[in-house]
N, CA, C and O atoms as a Tinker XYZ file with bonds, in Angstrom:
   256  protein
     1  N     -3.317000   17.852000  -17.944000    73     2
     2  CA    -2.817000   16.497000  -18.068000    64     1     3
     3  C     -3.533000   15.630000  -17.018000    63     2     4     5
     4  O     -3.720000   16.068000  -15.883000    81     3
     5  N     -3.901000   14.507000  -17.361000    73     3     6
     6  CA    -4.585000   13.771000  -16.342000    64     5     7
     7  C     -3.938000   13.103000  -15.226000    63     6     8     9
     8  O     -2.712000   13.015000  -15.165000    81     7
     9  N     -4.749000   12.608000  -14.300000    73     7    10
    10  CA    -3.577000   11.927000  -12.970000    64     9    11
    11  C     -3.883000   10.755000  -13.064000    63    10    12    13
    12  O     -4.971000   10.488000  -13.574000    81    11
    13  N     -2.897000    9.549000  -12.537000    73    11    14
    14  CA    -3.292000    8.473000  -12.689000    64    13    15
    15  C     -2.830000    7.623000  -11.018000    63    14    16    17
    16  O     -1.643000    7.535000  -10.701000    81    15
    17  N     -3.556000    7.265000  -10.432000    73    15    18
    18  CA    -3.500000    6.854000   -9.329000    64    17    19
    19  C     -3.171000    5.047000   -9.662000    63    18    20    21
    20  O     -3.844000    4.232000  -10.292000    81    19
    21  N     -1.615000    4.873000   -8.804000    73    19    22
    22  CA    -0.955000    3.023000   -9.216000    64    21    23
    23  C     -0.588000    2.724000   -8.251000    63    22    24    25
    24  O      0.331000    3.316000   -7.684000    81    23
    25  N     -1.260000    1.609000   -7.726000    73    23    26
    26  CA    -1.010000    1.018000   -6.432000    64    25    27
    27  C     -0.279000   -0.333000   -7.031000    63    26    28    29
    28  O     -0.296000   -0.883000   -8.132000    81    27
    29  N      0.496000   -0.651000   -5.530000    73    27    30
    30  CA     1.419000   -1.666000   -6.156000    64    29    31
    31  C      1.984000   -2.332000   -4.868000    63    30    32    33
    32  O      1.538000   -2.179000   -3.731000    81    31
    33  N      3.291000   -3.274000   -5.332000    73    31    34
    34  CA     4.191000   -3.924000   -4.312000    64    33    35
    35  C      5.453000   -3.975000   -4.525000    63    34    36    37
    36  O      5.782000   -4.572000   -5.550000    81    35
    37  N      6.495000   -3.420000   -3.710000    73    35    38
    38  CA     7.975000   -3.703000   -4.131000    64    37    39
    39  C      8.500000   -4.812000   -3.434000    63    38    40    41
    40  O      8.034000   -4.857000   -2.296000    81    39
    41  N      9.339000   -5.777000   -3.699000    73    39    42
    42  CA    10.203000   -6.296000   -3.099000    64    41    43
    43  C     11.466000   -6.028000   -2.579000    63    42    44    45
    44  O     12.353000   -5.806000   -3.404000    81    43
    45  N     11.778000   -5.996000   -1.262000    73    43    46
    46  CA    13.154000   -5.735000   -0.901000    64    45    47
    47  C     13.732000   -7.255000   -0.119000    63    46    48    49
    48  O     12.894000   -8.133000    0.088000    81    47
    49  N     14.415000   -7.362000    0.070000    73    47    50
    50  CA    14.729000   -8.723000    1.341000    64    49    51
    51  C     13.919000   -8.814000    2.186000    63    50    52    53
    52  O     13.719000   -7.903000    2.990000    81    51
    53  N     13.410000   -9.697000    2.189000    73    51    54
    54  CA    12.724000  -10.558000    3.178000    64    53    55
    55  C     11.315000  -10.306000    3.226000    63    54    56    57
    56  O     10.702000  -11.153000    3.876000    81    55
    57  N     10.455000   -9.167000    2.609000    73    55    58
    58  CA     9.582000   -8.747000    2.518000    64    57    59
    59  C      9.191000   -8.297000    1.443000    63    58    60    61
    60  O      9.989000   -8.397000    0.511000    81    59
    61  N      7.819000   -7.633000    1.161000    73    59    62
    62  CA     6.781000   -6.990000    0.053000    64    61    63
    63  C      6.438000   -5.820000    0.786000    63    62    64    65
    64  O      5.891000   -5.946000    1.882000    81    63
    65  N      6.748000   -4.445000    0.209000    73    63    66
    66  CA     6.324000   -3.239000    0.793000    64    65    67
    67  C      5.175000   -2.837000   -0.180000    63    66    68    69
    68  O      5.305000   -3.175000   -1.357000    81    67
    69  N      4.098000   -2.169000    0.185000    73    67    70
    70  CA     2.986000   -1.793000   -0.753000    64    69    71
    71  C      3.083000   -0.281000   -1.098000    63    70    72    73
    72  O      3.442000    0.429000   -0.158000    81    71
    73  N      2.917000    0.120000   -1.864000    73    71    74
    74  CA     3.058000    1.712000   -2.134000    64    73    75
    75  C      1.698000    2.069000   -3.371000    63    74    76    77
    76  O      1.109000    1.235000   -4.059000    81    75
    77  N      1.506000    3.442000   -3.345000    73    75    78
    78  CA     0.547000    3.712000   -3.863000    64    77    79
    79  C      1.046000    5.122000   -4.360000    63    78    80    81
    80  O      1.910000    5.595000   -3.621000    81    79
    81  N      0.767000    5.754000   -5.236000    73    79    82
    82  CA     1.096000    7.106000   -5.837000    64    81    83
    83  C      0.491000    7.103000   -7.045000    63    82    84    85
    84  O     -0.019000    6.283000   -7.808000    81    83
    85  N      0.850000    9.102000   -6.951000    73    83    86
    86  CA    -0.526000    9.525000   -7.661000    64    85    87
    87  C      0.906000   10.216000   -9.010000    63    86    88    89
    88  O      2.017000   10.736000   -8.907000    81    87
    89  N      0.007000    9.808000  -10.123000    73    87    90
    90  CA     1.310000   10.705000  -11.139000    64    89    91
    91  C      0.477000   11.327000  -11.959000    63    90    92    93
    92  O     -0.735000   11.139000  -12.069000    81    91
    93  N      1.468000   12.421000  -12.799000    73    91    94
    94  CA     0.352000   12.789000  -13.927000    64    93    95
    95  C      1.079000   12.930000  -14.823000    63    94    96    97
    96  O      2.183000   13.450000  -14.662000    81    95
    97  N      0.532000   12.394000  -16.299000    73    95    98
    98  CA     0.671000   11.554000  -17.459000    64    97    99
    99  C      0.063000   12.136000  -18.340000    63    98   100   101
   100  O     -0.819000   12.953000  -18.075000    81    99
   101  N      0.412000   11.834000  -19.533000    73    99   102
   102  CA    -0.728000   12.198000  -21.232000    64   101   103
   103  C     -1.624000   10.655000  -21.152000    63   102   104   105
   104  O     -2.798000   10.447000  -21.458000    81   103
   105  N     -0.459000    9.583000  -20.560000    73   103   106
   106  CA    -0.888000    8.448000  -21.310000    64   105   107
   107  C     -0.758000    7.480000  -19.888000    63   106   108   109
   108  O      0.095000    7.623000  -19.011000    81   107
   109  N     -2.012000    6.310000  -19.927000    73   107   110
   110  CA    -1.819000    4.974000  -18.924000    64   109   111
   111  C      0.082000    4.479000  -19.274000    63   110   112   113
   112  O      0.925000    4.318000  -18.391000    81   111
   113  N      0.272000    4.362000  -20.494000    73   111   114
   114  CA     1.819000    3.843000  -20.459000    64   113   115
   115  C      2.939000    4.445000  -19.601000    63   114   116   117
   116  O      3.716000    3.897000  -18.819000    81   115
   117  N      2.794000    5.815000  -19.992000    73   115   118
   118  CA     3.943000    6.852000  -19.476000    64   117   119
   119  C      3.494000    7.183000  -17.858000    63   118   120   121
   120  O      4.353000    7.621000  -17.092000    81   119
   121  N      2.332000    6.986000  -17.464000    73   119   122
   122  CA     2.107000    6.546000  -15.913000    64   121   123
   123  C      2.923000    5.675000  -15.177000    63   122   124   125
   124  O      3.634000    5.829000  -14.184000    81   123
   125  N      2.629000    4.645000  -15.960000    73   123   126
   126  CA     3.622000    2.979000  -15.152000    64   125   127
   127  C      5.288000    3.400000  -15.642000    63   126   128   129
   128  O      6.243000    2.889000  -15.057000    81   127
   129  N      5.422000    4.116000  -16.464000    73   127   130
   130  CA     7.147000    4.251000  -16.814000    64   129   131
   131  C      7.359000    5.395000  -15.769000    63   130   132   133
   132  O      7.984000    4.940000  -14.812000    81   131
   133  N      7.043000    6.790000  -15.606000    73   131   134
   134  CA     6.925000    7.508000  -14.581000    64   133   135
   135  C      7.365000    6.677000  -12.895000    63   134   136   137
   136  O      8.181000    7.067000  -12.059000    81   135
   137  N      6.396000    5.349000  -12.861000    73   135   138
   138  CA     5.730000    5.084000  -11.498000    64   137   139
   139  C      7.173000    3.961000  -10.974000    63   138   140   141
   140  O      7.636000    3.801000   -9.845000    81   139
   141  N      7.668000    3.208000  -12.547000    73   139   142
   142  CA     8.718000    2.343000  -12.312000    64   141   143
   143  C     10.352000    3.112000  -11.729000    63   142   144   145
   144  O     11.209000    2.590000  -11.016000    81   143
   145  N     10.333000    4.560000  -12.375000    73   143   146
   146  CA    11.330000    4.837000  -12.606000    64   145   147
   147  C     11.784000    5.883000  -11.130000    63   146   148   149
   148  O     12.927000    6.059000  -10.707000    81   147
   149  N     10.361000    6.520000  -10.507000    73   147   150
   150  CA    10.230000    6.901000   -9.221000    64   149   151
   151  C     10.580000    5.778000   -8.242000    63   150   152   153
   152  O     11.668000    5.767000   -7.667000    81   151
   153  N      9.904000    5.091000   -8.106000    73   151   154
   154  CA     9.655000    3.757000   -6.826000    64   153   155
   155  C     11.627000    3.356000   -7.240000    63   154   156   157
   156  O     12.467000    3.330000   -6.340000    81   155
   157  N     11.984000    3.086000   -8.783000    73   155   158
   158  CA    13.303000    2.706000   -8.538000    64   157   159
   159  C     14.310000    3.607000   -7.666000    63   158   160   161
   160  O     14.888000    3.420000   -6.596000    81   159
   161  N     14.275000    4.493000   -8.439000    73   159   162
   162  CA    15.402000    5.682000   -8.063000    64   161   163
   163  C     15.017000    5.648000   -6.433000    63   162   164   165
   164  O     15.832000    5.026000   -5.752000    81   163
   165  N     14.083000    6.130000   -5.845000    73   163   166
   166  CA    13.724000    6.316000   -3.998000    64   165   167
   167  C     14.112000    4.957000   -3.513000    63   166   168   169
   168  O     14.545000    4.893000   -2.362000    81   167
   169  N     14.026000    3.915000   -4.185000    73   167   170
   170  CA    13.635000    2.933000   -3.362000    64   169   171
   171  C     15.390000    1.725000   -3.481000    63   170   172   173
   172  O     15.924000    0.813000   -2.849000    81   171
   173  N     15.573000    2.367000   -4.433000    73   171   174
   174  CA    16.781000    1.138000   -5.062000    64   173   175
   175  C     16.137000   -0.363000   -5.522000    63   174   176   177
   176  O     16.476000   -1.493000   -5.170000    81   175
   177  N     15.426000   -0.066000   -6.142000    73   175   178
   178  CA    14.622000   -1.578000   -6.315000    64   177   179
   179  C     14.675000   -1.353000   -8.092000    63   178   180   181
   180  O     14.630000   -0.328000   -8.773000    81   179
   181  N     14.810000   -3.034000   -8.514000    73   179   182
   182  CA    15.116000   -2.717000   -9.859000    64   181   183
   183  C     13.449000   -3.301000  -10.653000    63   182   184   185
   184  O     12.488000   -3.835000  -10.099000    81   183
   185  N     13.617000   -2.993000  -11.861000    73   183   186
   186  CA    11.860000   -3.057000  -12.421000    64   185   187
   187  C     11.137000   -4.523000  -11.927000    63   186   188   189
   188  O      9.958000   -4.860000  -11.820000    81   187
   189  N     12.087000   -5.041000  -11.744000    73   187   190
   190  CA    11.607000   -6.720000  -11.879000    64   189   191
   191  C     11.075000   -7.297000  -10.657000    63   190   192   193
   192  O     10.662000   -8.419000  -10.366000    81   191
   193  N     11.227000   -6.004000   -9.913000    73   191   194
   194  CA    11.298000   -6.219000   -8.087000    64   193   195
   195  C      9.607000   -5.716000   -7.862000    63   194   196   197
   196  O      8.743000   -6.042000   -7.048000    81   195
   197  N      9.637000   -4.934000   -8.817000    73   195   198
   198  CA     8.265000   -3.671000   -8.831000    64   197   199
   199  C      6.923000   -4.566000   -9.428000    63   198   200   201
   200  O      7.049000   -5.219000  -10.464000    81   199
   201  N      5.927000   -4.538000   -8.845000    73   199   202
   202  CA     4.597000   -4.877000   -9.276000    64   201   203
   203  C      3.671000   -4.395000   -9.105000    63   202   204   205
   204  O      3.198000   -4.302000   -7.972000    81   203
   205  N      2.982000   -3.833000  -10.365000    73   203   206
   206  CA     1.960000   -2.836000  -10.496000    64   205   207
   207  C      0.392000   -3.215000  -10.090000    63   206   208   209
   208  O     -0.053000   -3.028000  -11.222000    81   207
   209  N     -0.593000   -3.544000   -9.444000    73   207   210
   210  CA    -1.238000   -4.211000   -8.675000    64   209   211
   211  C     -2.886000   -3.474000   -9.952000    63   210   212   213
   212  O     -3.495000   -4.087000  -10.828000    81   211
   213  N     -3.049000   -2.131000   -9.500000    73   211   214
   214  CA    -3.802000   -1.389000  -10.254000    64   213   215
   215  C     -3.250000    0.043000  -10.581000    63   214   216   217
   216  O     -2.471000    0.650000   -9.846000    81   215
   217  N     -3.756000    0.520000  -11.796000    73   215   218
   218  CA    -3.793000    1.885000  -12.328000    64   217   219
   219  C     -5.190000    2.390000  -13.093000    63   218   220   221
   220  O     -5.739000    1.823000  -14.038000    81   219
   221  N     -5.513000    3.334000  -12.577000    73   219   222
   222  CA    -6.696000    4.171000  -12.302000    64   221   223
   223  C     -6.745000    5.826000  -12.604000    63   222   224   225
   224  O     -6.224000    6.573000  -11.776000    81   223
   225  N     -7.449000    6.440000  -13.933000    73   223   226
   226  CA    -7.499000    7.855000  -13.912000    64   225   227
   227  C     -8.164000    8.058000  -12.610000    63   226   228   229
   228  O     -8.978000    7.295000  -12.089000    81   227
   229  N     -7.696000    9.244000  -12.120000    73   227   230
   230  CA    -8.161000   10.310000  -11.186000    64   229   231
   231  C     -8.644000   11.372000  -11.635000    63   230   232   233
   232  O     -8.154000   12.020000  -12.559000    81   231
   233  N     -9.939000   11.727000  -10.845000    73   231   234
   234  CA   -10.222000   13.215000  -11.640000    64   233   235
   235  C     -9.774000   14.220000  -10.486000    63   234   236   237
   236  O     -9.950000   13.926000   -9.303000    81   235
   237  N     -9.119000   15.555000  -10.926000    73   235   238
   238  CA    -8.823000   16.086000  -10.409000    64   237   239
   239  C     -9.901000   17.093000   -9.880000    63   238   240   241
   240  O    -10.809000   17.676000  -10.472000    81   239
   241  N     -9.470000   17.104000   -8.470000    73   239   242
   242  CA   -10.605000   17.991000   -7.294000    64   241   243
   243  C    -10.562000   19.697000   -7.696000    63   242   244   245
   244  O     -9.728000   20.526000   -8.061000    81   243
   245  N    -11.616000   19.650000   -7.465000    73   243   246
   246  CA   -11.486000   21.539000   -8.168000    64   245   247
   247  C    -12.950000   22.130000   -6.684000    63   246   248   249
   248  O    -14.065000   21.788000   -6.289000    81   247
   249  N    -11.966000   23.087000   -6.428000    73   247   250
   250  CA   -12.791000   24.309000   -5.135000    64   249   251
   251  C    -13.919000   24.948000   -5.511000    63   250   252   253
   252  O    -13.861000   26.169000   -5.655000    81   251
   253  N    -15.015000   24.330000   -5.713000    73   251   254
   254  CA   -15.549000   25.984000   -6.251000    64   253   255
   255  C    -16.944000   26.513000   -5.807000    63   254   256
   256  O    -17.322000   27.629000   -6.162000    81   255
């Protein structure tokens, strides 16, 4: 499954916190639903608070 790296900004009072995380997805859609539904639940911030800045496949690093 691929990774998708989404940088962004939440709003809480009085400020804009920036966050960045890495998810892995079938699809760019189910990335940002993944990315809304994490940042909500940790953060208590509701979708409308959340702004997705960029989203980006990642290729995944391999040892060899």
């Amino acid at each position: 499954m691929p990774l998708f790296k989404v940088k962004g900004v939440f709003r809480k009072p009085l400020r804009e916190i920036p966050f960045s995380i890495t998810v892995e997805a079938p699809s760019e859609k189910i990335a940002l639903e993944k990315t809304y539904s994490m940042i909500g639940s940790r953060h208590r911030v509701k979708r409308e608070n959340i702004k997705i800045l960029s989203l980006e496949e990642v290729k995944p690093e391999t040892d060899e």
